[in-house]
N, C-alpha and C positions, 0 to 999 in steps of 0.2 A: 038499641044498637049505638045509640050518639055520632056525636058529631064529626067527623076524620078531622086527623090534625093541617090538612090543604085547605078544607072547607074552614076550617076556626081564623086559619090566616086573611082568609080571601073577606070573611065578612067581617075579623080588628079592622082590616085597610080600608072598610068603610067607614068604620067609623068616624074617620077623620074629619068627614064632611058634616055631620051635628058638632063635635067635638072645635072645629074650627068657629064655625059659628057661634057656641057660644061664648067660646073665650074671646070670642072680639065684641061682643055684647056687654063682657064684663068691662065695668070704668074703672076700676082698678089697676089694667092691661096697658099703666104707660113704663113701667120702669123696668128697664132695661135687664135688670138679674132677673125681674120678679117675672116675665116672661122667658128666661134660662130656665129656671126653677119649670116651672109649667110645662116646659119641651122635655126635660128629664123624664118630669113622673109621668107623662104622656105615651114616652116612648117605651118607659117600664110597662105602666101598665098596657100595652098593645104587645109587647112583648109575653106577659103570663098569662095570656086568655090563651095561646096556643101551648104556654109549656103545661098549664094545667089539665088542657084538653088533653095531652099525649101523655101523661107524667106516668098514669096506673096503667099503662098499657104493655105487653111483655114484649112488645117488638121495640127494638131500638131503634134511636131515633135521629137522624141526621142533624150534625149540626146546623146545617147549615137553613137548616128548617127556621131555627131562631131567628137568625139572620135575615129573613125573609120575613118576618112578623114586622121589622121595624121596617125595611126598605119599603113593603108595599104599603105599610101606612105611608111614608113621605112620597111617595111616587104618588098617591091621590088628593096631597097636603098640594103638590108641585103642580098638580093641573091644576087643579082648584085656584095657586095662585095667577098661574097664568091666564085665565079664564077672567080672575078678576082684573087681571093688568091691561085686556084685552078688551073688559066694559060689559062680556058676554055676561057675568054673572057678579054681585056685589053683596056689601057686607059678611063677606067670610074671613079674609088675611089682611083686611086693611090695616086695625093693630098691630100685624106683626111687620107687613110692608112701610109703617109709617117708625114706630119705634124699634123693631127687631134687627130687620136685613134690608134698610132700604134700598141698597142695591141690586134689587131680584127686580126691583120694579125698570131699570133699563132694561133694553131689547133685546140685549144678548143672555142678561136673567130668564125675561120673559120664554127665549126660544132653549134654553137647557131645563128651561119648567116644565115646558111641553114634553123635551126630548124624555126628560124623567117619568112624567104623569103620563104616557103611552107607550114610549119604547120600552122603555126598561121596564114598566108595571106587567108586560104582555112576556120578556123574557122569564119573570118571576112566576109568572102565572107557567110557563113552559117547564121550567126547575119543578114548581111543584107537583106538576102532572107525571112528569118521569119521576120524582120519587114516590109518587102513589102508587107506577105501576113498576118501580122497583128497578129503573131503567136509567141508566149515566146521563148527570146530564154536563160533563166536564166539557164540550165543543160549546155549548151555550154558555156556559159559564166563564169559559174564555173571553167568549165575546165580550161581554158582558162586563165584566173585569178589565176589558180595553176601553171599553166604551165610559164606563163612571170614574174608572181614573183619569180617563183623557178631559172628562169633565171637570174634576176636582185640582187636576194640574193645572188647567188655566183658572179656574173660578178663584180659586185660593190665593193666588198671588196677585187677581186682580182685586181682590177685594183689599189686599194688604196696601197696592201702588194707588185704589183708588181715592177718590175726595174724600167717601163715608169714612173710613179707617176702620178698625176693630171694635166690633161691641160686644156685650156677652153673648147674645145669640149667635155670633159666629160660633163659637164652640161647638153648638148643636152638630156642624159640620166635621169633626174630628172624624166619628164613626165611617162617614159615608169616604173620607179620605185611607183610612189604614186599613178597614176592614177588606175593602176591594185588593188593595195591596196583600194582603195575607193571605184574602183566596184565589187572588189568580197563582201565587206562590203557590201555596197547595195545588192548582188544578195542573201548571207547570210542573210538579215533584212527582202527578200521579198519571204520566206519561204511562201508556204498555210497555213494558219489557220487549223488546226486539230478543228474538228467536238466537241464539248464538248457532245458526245453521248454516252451510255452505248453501250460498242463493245458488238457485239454478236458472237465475231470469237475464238472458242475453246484458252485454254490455248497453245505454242507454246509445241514442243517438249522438249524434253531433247539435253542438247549440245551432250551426248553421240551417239543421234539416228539423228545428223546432218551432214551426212560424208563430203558435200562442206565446213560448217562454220569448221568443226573439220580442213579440210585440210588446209583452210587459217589464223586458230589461229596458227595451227605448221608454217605456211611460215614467220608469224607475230613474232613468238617466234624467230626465226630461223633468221629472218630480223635481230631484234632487237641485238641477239649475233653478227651478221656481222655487226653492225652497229659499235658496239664498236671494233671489232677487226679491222677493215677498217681505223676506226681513231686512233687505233695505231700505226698500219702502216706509214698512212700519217704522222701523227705528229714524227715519231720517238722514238717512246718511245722503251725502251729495254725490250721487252717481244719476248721471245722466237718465239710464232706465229706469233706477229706481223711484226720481221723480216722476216722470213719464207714469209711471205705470200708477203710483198713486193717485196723480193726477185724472188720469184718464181712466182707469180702470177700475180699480177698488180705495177709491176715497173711505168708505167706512173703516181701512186701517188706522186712519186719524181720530176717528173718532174720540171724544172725549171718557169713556168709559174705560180706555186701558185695555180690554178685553181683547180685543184682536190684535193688540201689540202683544201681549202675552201670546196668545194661540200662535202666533208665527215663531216665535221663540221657543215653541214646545215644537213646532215643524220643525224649525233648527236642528235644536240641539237633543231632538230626539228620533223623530222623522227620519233623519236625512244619514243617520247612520244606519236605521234599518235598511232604507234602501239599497244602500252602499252592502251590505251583508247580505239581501236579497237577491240583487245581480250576483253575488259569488255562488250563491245557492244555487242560483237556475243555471248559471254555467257550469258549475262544477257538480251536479250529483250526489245525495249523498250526506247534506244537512239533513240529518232528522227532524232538527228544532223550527223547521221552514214553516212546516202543518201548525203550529200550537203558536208560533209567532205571528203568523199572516192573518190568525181568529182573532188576536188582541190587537194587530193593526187594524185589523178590517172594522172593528169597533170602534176604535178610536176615530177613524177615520170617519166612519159614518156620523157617530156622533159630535164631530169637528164640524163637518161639512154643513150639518142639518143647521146647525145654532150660526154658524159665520151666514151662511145664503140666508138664513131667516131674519138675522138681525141686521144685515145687508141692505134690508127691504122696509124693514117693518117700520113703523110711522110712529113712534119712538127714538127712531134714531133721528137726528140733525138731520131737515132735508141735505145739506149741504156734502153727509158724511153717507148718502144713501147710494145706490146705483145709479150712473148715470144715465139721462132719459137716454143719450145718442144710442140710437140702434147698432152700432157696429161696437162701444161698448160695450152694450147690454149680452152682445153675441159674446164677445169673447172672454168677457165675466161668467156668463151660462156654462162655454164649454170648458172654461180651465174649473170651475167648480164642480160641474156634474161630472166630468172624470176625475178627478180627487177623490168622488163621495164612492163612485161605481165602481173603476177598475182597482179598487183593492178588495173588493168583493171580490173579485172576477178572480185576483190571486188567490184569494182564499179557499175561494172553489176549486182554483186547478189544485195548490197543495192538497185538499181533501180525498178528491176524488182520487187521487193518486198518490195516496201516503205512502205505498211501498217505492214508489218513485225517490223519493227522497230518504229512504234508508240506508244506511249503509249497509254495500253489498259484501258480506263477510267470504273472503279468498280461501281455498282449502286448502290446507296446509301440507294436508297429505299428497293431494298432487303437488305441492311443491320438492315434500321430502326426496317426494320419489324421482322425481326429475334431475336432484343433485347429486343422487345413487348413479344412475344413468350413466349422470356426466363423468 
């Protein structure tokens, strides 16, 4: 019978873990192209063990199956490093952490190693189970597509602002930047067709008589003020609060790594307009686009949150740029963090579960004709 083309994916992505090992074994493994070269043919070959598995087969075969041959290998490449950054496990990515990306080895590396080597290896593992059993998996793949772009927007530019600079193994990283870009496009393009039917579902409420939408426009508004006072902070600027807050609350903004001055700058100037078109949505009824945007927030966000709190903490960072021990900061660092991470879950939920909510309700035309006959 052989081997299904989910099953060939699932055991390339192990491979990674002898494969890692021995190329850090090899003493050859200091020069910089000569491990570019190596992540190439690496990623080829973990890529043909599934196309050749599916090649003579008469069902066709998703693209994005490929796509998943290279991801789940780097998602067990990326615990694997973090495991080693962490001391749990050693001699696997020391070469590539010493010569390659030394920058994975900070603590904001360390915690989007993890966010990759589990969260996203467990979405991948979800993708290929709905396509074994023939079933969409476009809501996860949104996710999904919020979540690694929101990774690749801050990693990318901090690696450019940070000390290491550009080495060849940054390129490794191309793929995992455009490819996300291309499919959340696609998953965006391959929206349902809304019905061109005269709705028959009552007018909605009043935002007044909506206490869920009411509580997440105020988290919205509320976001939105934290977004700009966050990036004052990070960036420096001489505003009373935003010292304050640095000071007292999220010192890891400073941190020398660059990273979470970036991450506030993606809240900025990307965050803070969703928000802003979010509250129109919940007030006004009738964005379609609320459902398919709140899954590529709700990723992003998560995976935003997980990496800034983890590297917030983690003992890698400068005691100095860590959470403060004071218990009344540690509170209000906990609570402005874990609702950042949660309540846009919580949005994403309500848009889902109530997609028709958010369609537009098509007006019959014909009562209208006939009502101007009437007149």
């Amino acid at each position: 019978m052989g081997v299904s083309g989910p099953t060939a994916v699932f055991f390339s992505s192990l491979t990674a873990i002898p494969i890692s090992y021995m190329l850090n074994k090899a003493s050859s493994m200091t020069d910089p192209r000569l491990i570019l070269l190596c992540g190439v043919l690496v990623l080829v070959f973990v890529t043909l063990i599934p196309y050749l598995t599916v090649k003579y087969r008469p069902q066709k075969t998703d693209s994005f199956f490929y796509v998943l041959s290279i991801f789940t290998f780097s998602s067990v490449i990326d615990l694997v490093i973090a495991l080693e950054n962490d001391g749990i496990i050693g001699d696997f990515m020391a070469f590539y952490l010493r010569e390659g990306e030394p920058y994975l080895k900070t603590a904001y590396g360390t915690m989007i190693a993890y966010w990759d080597g589990v969260a996203h290896y467990a979405m991948y593992l979800t993708i290929l189970a709905a396509q074994s059993w023939g079933q969409s998996y476009r809501e996860v793949g949104l996710y999904w597509a919020g979540s690694i772009g929101h990774s690749m927007f801050v990693f990318m530019p901090g690696i450019l602002m940070g000390e290491h600079g550009i080495r060849w193994p940054c390129l490794l990283n191309l793929p995992y930047l455009i490819i996300p870009v291309l499919a959340g496009a696609k998953f965006l393009r391959g929206r349902p067709q809304e019905k061109e039917e005269t709705s028959s579902r009552p007018e909605p409420p009043s935002i007044w008589r909506r206490p869920m939408d009411m509580f997440l426009i105020l988290y919205l508004a509320a976001a939105s003020v934290l977004a700009i006072v966050r990036f004052i902070a990070a960036t420096g600027g001489n505003v009373t609060i935003g010292k304050y807050y640095l000071e007292k609350v999220e010192p890891y903004m400073s941190d020398p790594s660059l990273y979470p001055k970036v991450q506030m700058m993606v809240y900025l100037f990307y965050f803070l307009p969703y928000y802003g078109a979010s509250i129109y949505g919940l007030i006004y009824p009738g964005e379609a686009w609320m459902s398919d945007w709140s899954l590529l927030h709700a990723g992003a966000a998560a995976q935003g949150q997980f990496s800034y709190i983890g590297a917030s903490l983690h003992n890698r960072t400068p005691y100095i740029h860590r959470v403060p021990q004071n218990s009344s900061a540690r509170l209000v660092f906990w609570l402005i963090n874990l609702t950042l991470f949660l309540v846009p879950q919580v949005l994403a939920y309500r848009c889902l579960s109530n997609a028709d909510f958010f369609k537009k309700q098509i007006k019959n035309k014909t009562s209208k004709a006939s009502k101007k006959k009437v007149t």
